[in-house]
N, C-alpha and C positions, 0 to 999 in steps of 0.2 A: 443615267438620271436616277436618284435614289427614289426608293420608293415611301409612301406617307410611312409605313411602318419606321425602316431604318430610319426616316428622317425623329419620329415620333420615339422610340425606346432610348433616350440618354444612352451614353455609356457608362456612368455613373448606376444609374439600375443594374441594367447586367453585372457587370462590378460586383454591386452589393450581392445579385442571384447565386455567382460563383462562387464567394465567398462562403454565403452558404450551406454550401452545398461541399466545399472544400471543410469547412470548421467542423459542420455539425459529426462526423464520422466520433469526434471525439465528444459527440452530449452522453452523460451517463446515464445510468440506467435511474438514478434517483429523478434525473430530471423531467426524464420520460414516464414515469409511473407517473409525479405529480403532473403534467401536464394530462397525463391520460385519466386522471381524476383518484389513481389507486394512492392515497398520502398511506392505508398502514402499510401496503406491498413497500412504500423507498423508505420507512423506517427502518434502520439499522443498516442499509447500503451504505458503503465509501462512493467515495469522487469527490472530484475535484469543483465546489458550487462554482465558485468565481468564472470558471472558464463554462461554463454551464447558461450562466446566468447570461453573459456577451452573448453566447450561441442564442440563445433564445433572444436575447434584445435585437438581435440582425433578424431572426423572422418576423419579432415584432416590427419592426421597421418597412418589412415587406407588406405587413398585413397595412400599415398605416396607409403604405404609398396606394396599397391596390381600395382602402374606403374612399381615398383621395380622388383616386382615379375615375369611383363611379360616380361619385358628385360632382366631379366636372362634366363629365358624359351628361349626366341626370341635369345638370343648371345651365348647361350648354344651350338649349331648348330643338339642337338636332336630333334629339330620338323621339321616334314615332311611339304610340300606343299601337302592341305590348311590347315592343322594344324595351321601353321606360320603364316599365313595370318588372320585367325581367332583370335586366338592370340594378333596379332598386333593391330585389331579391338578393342577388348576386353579394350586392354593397353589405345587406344582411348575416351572408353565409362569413364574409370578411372579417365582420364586427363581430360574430359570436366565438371565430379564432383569434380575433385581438384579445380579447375580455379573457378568454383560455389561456395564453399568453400570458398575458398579463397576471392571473390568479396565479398561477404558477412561478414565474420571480420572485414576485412578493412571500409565496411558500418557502422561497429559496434565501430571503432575505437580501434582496436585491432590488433594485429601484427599476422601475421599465420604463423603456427609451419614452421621450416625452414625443407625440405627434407634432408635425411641423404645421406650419399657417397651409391654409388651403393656396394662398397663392407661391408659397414655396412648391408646393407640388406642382403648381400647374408650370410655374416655369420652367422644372427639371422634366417634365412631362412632353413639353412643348404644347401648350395646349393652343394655343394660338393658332397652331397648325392646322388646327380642324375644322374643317367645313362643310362635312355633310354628316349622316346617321354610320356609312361604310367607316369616314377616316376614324370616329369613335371605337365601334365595334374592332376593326384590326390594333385600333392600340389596346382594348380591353382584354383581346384575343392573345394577343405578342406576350403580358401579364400573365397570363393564364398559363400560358404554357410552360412559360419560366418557372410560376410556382409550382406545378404540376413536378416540372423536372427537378425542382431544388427538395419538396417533398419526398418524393421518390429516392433521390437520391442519399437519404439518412436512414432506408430501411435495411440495407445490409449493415449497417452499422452495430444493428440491433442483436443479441444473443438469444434475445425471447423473446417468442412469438407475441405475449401479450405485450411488451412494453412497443415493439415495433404494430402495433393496430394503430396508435393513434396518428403517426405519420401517416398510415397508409390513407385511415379517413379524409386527412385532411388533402394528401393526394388526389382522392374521388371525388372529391368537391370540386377541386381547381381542374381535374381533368371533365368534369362535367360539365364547369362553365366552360371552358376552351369550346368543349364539343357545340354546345347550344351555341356561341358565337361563331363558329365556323360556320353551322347551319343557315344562321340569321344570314352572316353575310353571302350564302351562295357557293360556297367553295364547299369540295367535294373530301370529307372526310378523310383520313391520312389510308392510303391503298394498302401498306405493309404492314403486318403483323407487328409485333414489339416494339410500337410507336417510342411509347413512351419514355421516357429515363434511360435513354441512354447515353 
């Protein structure tokens, strides 16, 4: 019997995670300064924007799905207080990587992906599915990780150290909510060493 999770994470999301996480190896360094705020540092760098631009329209895409995700948690009316509040946080930390995102394309003169209808997400989401505060949290959780590990996985990518930080922050965030929602739900923190990204 599948579990709420597998039932709940599309394969269409994963999909999009991998891709990811396969594309971004090749974001330039121009892309990563402007997303990381440094526009004089990607003055005069080469690359290639157009292929830059997709890479980052697919994270932006991630960040859509994961503010999606917590407004249906949050409108659902199954999260308790401070679940809900946490939650809402969380939805926060999403929205100030979409907007980062987003500054960034347009830097690169590139249009960013348009957000889908709320009820587009909920059906690739399964949200039907859910029926208590747990089935939320484990699909919020399942997200988290994914971003956790698609973030992570753009840092070797990187030649300098400063252009690979802003991957890593945005890593520490998604790995921090995963953490607080594993908590919430009861489950016992990952046992091994070098959880993450691999």
């Amino acid at each position: 019997m599948k579990s709420v999770v597998q039932t709940l994470c599309a394969p269409s999301i994963v999909s999009s995670r991998r891709v990811f996480m396969g594309r971004t190896g090749t974001l330039s360094a121009v892309a990563v300064a402007l997303l990381a705020g440094k526009d004089v540092l990607a003055q005069g760098m080469g690359g290639d924007i157009s292929k830059d631009v997709g890479i980052l329209n697919v994270a932006l895409g991630l960040e859509h799905e994961a503010i999606n995700a917590y407004q249906l948690g949050a409108g659902s009316g199954l999260l308790q207080k401070p679940v809900l509040d946490i939650a809402l946080q969380f939805q926060g930390h999403h929205k100030g990587h979409r907007d980062a995102l987003i500054a960034t394309i347009q830097k690169m003169g590139g249009m960013p992906v348009a957000e889908k209808k709320l009820d587009d997400y909920a059906m690739a989401l399964k949200a039907d599915m859910l029926r208590n505060q747990a089935d939320v949290l484990d699909l919020a959780a399942r997200l988290e990780l994914g971003a956790t590990n698609a973030y992570l996985g753009v840092i070797p990518a990187f030649g300098s150290k400063d252009l690979s930080k802003v991957a890593a922050r945005l890593a520490a965030d998604e790995t921090m909510h995963f953490t607080v929602l594993t908590s919430a739900l009861g489950r016992p923190l990952p046992a091994g060493a070098l959880t993450f990204g691999a």
